[in-house]
C-alpha positions as CSV (number, residue, x, y, z in Angstrom):
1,X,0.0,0.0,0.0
2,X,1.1,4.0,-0.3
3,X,3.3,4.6,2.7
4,X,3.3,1.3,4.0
5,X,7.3,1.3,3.1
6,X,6.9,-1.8,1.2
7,X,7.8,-0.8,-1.9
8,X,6.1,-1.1,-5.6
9,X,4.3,-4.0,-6.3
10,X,6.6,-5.8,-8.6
11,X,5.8,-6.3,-12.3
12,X,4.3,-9.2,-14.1
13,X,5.0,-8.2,-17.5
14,X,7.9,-9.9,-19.5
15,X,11.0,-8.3,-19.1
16,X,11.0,-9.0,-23.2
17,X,8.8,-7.6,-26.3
18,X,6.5,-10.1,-27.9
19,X,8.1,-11.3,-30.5
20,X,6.7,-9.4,-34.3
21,X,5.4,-11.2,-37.3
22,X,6.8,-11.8,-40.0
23,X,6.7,-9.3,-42.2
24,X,5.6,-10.2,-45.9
25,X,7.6,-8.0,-47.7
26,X,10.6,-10.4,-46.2
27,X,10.0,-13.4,-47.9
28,X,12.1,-15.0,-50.3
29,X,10.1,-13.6,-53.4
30,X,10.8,-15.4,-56.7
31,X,13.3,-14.2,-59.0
32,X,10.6,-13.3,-61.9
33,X,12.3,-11.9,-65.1
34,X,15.6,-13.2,-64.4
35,X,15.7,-16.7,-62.9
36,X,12.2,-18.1,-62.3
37,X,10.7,-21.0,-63.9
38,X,8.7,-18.3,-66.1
39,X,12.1,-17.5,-67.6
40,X,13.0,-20.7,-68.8
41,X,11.5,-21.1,-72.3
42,X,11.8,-17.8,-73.7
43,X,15.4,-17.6,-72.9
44,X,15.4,-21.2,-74.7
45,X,13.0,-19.9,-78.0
46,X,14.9,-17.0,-78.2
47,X,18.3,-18.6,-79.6
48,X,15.5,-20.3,-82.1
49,X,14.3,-16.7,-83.5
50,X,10.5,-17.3,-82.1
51,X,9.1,-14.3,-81.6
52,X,7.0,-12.5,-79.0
53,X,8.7,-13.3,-75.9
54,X,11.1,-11.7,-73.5
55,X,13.5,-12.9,-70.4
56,X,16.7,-11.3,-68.8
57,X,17.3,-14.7,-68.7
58,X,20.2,-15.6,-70.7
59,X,21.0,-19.3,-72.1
60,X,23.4,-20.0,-74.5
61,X,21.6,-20.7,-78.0
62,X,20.9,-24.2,-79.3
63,X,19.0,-25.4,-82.5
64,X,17.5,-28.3,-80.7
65,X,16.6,-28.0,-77.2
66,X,14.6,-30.8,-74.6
67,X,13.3,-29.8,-71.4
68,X,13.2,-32.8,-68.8
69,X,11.4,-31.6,-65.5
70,X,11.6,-33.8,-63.1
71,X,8.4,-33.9,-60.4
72,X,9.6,-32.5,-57.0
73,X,13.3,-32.8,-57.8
74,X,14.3,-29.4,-55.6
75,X,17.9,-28.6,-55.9
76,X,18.6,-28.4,-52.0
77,X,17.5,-32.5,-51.9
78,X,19.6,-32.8,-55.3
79,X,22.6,-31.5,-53.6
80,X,21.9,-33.3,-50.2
81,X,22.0,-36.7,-52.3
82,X,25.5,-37.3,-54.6
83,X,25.4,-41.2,-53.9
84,X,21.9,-41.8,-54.8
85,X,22.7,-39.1,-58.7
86,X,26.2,-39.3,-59.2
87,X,25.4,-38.4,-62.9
88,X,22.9,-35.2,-62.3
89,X,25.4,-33.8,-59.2
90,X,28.2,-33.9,-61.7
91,X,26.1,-31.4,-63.9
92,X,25.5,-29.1,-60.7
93,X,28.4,-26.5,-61.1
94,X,26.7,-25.5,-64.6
95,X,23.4,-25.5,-63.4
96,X,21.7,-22.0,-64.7
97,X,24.1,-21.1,-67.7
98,X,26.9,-21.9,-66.0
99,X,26.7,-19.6,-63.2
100,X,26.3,-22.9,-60.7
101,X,23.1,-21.4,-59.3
102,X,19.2,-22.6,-58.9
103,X,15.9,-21.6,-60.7
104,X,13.3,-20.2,-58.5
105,X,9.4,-21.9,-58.8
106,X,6.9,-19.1,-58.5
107,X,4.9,-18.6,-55.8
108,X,3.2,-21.2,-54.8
109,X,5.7,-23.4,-55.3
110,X,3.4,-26.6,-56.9
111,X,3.3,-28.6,-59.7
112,X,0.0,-27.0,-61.7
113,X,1.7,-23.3,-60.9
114,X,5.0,-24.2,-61.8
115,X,3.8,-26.3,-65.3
116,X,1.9,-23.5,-66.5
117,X,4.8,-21.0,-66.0
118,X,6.8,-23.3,-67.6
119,X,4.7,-23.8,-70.8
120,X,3.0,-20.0,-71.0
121,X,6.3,-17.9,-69.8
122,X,4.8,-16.2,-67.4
123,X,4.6,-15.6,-64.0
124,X,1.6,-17.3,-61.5
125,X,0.4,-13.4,-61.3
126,X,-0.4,-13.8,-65.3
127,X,-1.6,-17.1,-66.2
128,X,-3.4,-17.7,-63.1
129,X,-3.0,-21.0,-61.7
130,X,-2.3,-19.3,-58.2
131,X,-2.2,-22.4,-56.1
132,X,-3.1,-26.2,-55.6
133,X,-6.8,-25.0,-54.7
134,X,-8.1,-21.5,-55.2
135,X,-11.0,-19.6,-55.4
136,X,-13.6,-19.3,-58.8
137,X,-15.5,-16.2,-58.1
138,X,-17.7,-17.2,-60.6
139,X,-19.1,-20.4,-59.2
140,X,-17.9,-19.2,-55.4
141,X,-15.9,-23.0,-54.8
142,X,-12.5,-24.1,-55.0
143,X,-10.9,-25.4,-58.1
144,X,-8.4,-27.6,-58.1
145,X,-5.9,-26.5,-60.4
146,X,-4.0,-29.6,-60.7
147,X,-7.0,-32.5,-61.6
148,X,-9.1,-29.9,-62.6
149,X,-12.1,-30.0,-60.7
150,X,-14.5,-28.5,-60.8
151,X,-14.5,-28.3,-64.6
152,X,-14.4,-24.9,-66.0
153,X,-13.5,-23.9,-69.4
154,X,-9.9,-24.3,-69.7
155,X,-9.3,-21.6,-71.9
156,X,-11.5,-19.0,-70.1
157,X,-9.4,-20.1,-66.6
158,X,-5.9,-19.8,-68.4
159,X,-6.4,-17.8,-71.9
160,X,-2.6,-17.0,-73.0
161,X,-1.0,-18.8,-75.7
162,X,1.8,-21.5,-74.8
163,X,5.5,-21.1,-75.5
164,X,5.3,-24.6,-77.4
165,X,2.3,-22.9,-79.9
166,X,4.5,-19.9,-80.4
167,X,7.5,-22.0,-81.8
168,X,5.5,-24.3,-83.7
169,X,3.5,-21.7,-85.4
170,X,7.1,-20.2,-86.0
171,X,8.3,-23.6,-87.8
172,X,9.9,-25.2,-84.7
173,X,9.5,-29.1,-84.5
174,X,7.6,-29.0,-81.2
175,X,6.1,-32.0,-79.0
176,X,6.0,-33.3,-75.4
177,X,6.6,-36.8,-74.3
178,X,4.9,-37.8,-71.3
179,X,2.7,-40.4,-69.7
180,X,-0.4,-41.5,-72.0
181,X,-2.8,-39.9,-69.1
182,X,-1.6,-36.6,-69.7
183,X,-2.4,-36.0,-73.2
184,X,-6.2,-34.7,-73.4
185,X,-5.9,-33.3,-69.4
186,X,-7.1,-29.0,-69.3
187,X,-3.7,-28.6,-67.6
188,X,-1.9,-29.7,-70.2
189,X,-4.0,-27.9,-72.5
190,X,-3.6,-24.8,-71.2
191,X,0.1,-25.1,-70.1
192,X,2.1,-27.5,-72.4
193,X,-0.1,-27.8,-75.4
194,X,1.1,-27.2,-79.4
195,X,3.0,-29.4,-81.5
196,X,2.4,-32.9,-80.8
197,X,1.5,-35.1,-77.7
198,X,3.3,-38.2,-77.7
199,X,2.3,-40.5,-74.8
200,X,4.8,-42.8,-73.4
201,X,4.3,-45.5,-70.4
202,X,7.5,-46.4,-69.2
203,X,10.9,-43.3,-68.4
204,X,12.9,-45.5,-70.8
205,X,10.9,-45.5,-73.6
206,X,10.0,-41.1,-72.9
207,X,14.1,-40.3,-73.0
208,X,14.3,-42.6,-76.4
209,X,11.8,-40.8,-78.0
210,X,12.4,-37.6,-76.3
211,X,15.8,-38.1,-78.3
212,X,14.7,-39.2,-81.6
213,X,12.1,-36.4,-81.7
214,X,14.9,-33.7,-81.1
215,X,16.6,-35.1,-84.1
216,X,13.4,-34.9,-86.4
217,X,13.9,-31.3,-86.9
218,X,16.9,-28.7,-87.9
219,X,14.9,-26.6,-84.6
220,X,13.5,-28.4,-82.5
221,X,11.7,-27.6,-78.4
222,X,10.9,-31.2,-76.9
223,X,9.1,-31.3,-73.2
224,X,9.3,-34.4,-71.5
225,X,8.5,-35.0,-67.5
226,X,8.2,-37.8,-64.8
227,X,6.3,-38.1,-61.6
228,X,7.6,-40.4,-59.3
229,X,10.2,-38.3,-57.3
230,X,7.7,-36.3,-56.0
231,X,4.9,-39.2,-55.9
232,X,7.1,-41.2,-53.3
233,X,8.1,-37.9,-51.6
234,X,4.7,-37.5,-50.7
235,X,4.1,-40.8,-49.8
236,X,7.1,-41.8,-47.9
237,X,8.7,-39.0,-47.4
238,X,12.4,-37.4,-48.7
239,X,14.4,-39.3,-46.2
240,X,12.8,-42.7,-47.1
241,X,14.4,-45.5,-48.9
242,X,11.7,-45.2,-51.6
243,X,12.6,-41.7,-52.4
244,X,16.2,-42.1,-53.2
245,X,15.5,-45.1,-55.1
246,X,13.3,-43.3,-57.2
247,X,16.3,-40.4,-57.2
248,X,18.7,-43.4,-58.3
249,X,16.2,-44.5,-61.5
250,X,15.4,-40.6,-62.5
251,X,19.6,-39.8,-62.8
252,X,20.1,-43.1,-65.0
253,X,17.1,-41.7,-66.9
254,X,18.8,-37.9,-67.4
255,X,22.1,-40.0,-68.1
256,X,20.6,-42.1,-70.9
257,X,18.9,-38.8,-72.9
258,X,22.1,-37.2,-72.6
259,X,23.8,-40.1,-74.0
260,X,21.2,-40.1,-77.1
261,X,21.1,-36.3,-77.7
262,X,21.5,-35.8,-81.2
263,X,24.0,-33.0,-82.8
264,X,23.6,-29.6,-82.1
265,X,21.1,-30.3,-78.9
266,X,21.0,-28.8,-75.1
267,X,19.1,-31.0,-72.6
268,X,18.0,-29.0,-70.2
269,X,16.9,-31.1,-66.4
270,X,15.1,-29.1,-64.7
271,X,12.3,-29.2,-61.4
272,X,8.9,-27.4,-60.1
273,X,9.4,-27.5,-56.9
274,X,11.1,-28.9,-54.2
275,X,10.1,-31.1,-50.6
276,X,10.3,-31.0,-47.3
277,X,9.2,-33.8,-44.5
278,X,7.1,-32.0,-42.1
279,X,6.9,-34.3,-38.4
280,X,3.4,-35.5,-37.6
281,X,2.9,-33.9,-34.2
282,X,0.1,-31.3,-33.6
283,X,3.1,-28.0,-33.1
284,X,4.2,-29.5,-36.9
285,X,0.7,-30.1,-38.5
286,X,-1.8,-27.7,-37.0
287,X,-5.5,-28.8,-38.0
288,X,-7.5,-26.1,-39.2
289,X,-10.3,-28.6,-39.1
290,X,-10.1,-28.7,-35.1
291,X,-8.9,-25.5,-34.7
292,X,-11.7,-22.9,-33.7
293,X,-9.8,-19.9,-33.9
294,X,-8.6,-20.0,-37.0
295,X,-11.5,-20.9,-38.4
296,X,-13.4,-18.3,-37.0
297,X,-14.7,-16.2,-40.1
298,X,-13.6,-18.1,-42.8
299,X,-15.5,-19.6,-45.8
300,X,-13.0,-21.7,-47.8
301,X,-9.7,-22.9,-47.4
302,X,-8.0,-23.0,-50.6
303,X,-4.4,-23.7,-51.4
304,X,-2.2,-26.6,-49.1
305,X,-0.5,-27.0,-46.2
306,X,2.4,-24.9,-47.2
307,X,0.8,-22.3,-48.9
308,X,-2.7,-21.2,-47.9
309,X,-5.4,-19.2,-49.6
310,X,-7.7,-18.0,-46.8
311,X,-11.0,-16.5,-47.6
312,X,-13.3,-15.0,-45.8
313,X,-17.1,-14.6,-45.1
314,X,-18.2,-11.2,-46.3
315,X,-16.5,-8.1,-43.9
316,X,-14.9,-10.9,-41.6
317,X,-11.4,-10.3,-43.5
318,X,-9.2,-7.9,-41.6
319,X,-10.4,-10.7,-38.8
320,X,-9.3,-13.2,-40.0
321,X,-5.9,-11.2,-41.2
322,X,-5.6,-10.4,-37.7
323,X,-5.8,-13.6,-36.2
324,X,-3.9,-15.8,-38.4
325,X,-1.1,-13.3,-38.1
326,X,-0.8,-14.0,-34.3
327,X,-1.2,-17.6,-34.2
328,X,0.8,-18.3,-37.1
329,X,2.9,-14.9,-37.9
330,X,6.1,-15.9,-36.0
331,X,6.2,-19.7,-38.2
332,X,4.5,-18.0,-41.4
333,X,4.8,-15.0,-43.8
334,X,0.8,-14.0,-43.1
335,X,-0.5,-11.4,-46.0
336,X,-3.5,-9.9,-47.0
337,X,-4.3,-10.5,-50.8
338,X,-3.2,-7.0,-51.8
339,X,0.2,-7.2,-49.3
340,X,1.1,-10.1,-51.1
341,X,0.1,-8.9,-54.6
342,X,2.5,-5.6,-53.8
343,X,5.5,-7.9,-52.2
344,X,5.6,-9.5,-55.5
345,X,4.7,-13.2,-54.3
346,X,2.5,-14.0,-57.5
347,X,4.5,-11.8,-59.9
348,X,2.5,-10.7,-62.9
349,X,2.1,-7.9,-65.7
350,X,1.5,-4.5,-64.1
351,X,1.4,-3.3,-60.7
352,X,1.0,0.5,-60.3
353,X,4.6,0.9,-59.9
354,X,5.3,-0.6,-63.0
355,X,7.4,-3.2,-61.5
356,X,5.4,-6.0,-62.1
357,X,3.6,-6.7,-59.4
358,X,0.6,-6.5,-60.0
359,X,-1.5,-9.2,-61.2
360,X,-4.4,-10.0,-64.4
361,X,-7.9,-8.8,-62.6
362,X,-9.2,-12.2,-63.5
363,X,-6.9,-13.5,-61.1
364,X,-7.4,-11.4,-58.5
365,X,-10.1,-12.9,-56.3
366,X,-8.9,-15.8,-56.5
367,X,-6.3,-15.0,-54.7
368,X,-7.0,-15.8,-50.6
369,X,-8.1,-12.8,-48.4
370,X,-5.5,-13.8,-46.6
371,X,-2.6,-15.6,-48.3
372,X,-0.1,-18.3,-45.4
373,X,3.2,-19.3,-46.5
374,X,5.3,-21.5,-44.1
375,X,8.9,-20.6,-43.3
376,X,9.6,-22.8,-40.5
377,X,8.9,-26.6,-40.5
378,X,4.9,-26.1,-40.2
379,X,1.5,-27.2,-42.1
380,X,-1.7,-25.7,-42.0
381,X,-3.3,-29.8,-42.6
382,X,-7.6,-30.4,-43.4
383,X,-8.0,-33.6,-41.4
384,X,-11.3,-33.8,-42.3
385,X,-11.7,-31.8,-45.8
386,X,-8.7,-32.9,-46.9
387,X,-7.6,-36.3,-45.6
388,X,-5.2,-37.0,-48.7
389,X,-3.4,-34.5,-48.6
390,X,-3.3,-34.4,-44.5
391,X,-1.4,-38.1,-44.7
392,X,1.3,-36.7,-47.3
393,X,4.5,-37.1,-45.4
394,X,6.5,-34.7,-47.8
395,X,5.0,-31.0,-48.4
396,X,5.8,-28.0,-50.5
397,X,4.4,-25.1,-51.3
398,X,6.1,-22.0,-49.8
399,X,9.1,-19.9,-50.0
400,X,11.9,-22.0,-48.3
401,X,15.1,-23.0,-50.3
402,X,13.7,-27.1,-49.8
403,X,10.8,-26.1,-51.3
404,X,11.2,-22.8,-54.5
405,X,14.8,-23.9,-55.5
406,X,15.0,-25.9,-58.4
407,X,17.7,-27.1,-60.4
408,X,18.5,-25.9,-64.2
409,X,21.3,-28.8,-65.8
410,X,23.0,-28.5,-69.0
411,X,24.0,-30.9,-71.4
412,X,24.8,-30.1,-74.7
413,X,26.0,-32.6,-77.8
């Protein structure tokens, strides 16, 4: 009490701040225009005088050129793994022109974002494919980008013209070589489509013809691709006996392509994203299923674990915004749609700066009112919605060097 010569009370307050979230503008945004997965075929078209395209990245030209992207083959596990690709690690210190440095993904870092910036060119801000799930304003339910579903026209969704159309309409001897159940899917239509499909069942019989095609033309732009990296990544997990025994089969593959290049070809390996095993304990896979705060005000979950869309019932988004930054900001870069539109997550053609930043306005409610990217070893898991991809052992999605760094290998005949 006053006077009593006790003293003051003492304090119950930490003797520390409260730690800040993150902010968005301080995540590892992806190197659009210079050395994203956007970047990769005009810089390969343009030393085949197709026209219409633009990238400050810089390859060295090549009449014939064959893209190999290899499904979740991030170049943090490449380099982690020399035993299990002897061939593929030996091609590291050239990786990117020479320069010995990674490709980014876009943002999200997943495989239906990262194929249709490979096949249009362009950012995730452009073509649209913004994530694993995302909003369509038009029907008000999440599409699924990568199996297409709900169906919507595929051509209304993504409407820009592939890289592969532009060389074959500019007399390049274009085709992809892929797995037979690719080769009337949207997603290919609207990201690897023009010149011809040629489906393929087994990885041997894909780099033969892969080879044979490149040789069927004085120019020539072949795509070929396989799964099973990142299939038994999800399943089992990157540190799993499966995994690098599918990481043993894919380097004998990218071996025996190189081997049958044909004269005056570049093989290009490349990845769309990367992995990392996240521990199944509820601090590592929080539930948003069983979790009633941050579900509080929200209509849809969109996106994955990594890399969440959030939207928001009508005047509940500042809310939401508010409360996903304090439960999560400290593990995740948390963003309204328009802070991540102006950090330059999605890329895109505009911006009001003129820095490209901005994003197509068809795109831009799909986008999450709130947009989640991990950058420590957390998921934002659906037990219920989304029990799939809730049991997936390996993850990707976000920002981290696991997950956006790919690899870009040369070998040229």
């Amino acid at each position: 009490m006053p006077g009593s010569g006790t003293g003051p009370l003492p304090s119950t307050a930490s003797p520390w701040p409260e730690p800040a979230p993150l902010d968005p503008r301080s995540a590892p945004v992806p190197k659009y225009g210079t050395g994203s997965l956007a970047d990769l075929l005009p810089a390969v078209v343009a030393g085949q005088e197709v026209p219409g395209l633009s990238s400050e990245l810089v390859l060295p030209p090549a009449d014939r050129v064959c893209v190999f992207l290899i499904d979740g083959l991030g170049w943090e596990l490449l380099r982690a793994h020399p035993a299990e690709a002897p061939f593929l690690t030996s091609l590291l210190p050239g990786s990117r022109g020479g320069t010995g440095q990674p490709l980014t993904a876009g943002f999200p870092s997943t495989t239906a974002t990262s194929l249709a910036s490979v096949g249009t060119g362009l950012p995730p801000g452009a073509h649209g494919l913004a994530g694993y799930t995302v909003l369509n304003p038009d029907t008000g339910q999440l599409m699924n980008q990568l199996r297409w579903q709900p169906w919507t026209d595929p051509h209304a969704w993504q409407p820009y013209p592939t890289v592969f159309q532009l060389a074959d309409a500019a007399g390049v001897h274009t085709c992809q070589v892929s797995a037979p159940t690719f080769a009337e899917t949207p997603l290919t239509k609207v990201a690897l489509s023009g010149g011809t499909f040629h489906g393929r069942l087994s990885g041997e019989e894909r780099m033969d013809l892969a080879a044979e095609q490149l040789g069927a033309g004085s120019r020539s732009l072949v795509y070929t691709y396989y799964s099973e990296v990142d299939g038994k990544g999800h399943r089992f997990g990157v540190d799993s006996p499966e995994w690098r025994g599918q990481l043993r089969y894919v380097d004998g593959l990218a071996q025996r392509l190189a081997e049958r290049l044909p004269p005056r070809s570049a093989l290009y390996v490349t990845a769309d994203h990367g992995m990392i095993d996240i521990p199944f304990d509820p601090e590592s896979r929080i539930d948003f299923d069983e979790d009633w705060e941050l579900r509080a005000g929200v209509s849809l979950l969109g996106g994955e674990a990594r890399a969440r869309h959030v939207y928001a019932v009508p005047g509940a988004a500042g809310d939401v915004l508010a409360v996903w930054r304090e439960v999560l900001g400290e593990r995740m870069w948390v963003a309204s749609r328009d802070e991540a539109i102006e950090a330059g997550w999605f890329g895109g053609p505009g911006g009001a700066d003129g820095g490209g930043k901005g994003v197509d306005d068809r795109l831009y409610r799909r986008i999450g009112d709130v947009v989640a990217a991990a950058r420590e070893d957390v998921a934002i898991v659906a037990s219920h919605t989304e029990p799939k991809e809730s049991a997936m052992v390996g993850l990707h999605g976000s920002m981290t060097p696991l997950e956006q760094l790919v690899p870009l290998l040369e070998v040229r005949s």
